[in-house]
KEKEMI-683650 format. One record per residue (C-alpha): z, y, x; residue in one letter. Coordinates in steps of 0.001 Angstrom, whole numbers, plus 500000, padded with zeros to 6 digits. Layout:
<sites>
ZYXA/...
</sites>
This chain:
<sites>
471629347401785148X/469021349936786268X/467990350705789728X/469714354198790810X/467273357093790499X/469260359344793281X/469199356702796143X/468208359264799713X/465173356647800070X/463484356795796396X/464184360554795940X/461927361192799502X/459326358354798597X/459412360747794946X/458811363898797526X/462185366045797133X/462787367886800298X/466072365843801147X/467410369416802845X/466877370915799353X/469855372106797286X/471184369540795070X/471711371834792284X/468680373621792670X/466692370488791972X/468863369807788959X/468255373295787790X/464528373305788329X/464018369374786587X/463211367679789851X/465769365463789012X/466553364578785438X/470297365279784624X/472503362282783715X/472858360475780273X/476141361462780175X/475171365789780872X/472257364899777304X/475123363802775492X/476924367090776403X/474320368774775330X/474404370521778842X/472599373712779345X/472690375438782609X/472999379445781860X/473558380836785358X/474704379999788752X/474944381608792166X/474701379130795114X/475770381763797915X/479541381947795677X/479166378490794322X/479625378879790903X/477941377800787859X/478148378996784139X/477187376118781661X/476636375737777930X/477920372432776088X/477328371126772233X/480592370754770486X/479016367807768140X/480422366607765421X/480303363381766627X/482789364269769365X/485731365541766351X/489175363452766211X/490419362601762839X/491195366479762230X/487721368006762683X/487991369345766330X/486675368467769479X/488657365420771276X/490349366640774508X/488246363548776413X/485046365419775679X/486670368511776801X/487452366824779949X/483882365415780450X/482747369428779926X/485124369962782113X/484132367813784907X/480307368227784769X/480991372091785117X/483110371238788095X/480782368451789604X/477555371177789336X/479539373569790852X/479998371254793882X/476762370507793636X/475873374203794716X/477213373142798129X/475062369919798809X/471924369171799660X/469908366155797680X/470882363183798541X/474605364452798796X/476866363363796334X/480962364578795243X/482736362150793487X/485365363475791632X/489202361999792740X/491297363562790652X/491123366013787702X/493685367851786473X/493080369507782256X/495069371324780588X/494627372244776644X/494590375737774973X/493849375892771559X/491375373642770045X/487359373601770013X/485574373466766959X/482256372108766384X/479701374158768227X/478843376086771258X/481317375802774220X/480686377777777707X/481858376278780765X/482312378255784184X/482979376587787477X/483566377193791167X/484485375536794567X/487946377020795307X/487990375086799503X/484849372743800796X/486675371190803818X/484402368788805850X/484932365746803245X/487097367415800172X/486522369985797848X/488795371732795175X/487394372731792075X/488389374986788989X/486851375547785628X/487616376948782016X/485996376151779098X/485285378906776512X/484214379265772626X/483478382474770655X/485226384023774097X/488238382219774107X/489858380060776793X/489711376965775372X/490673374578778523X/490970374548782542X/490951372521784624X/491172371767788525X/489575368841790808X/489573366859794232X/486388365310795077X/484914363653797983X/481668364596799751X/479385361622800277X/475703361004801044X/473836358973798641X/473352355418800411X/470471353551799961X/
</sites>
């Protein structure tokens, strides 16, 4: 396995400002986003780190259809939680982490191949939890929400 690129020590030694906003040094490229955000097809459109929320575009490939043509409810999810996970991540600083604990998704009316918007805000921060919430849109329609638990954590070494 590979070493972790977001361990606190190698993202200093790489000269991020470890008091920096987490998201903002996604948004900006400082840090590359995850595999599993390219195979999304992630896109971030807008965000607004005083109100924590984030508005995202995702691919709808065709590689992601179910036997019927339309976009598995798994990838949905994984739209889902990235939205969620960048929202939190307008909260932390780098080297912060928020695992999610639990997500909850509920379905619609199916996604076709193509574009898909994602929005996403913290609903509570406590000192260790936050909630989440996002929906999922295409052509303007609600295609999915969904609500979260995750943990705050630093980034250990």
């Amino acid at each position: 396995a590979g070493e972790n690129p977001l361990t606190a020590p190698r993202l200093a030694a790489e000269g991020h400002v470890m008091s920096e906003r987490f998201f903002e040094a996604i948004a900006t490229g400082k840090i590359p986003p995850p595999e599993c955000a390219k195979t999304l097809g992630l896109d971030i459109i807008g965000y607004d780190l005083d109100a924590h929320t984030v508005e995202l575009a995702f691919d709808g490939k065709p590689e992601f259809a179910n036997p019927i043509g339309i976009v598995q409810g798994g990838f949905l999810s994984a739209m889902l939680d990235d939205t969620m996970g960048l929202a939190s991540a307008t909260a932390m600083n780098v080297g912060e982490f928020a695992p999610t604990l639990g997500l909850n998704v509920q379905f619609h009316r199916p996604a076709k191949i193509g574009k898909l918007t994602g929005k996403g805000r913290i609903t509570m921060r406590g000192k260790e939890i936050f909630h989440l919430a996002a929906e999922l849109f295409q052509d303007g329609k609600l295609v999915a929400t969904a609500t979260a638990t995750a943990m705050f954590r630093k980034i250990s070494s």
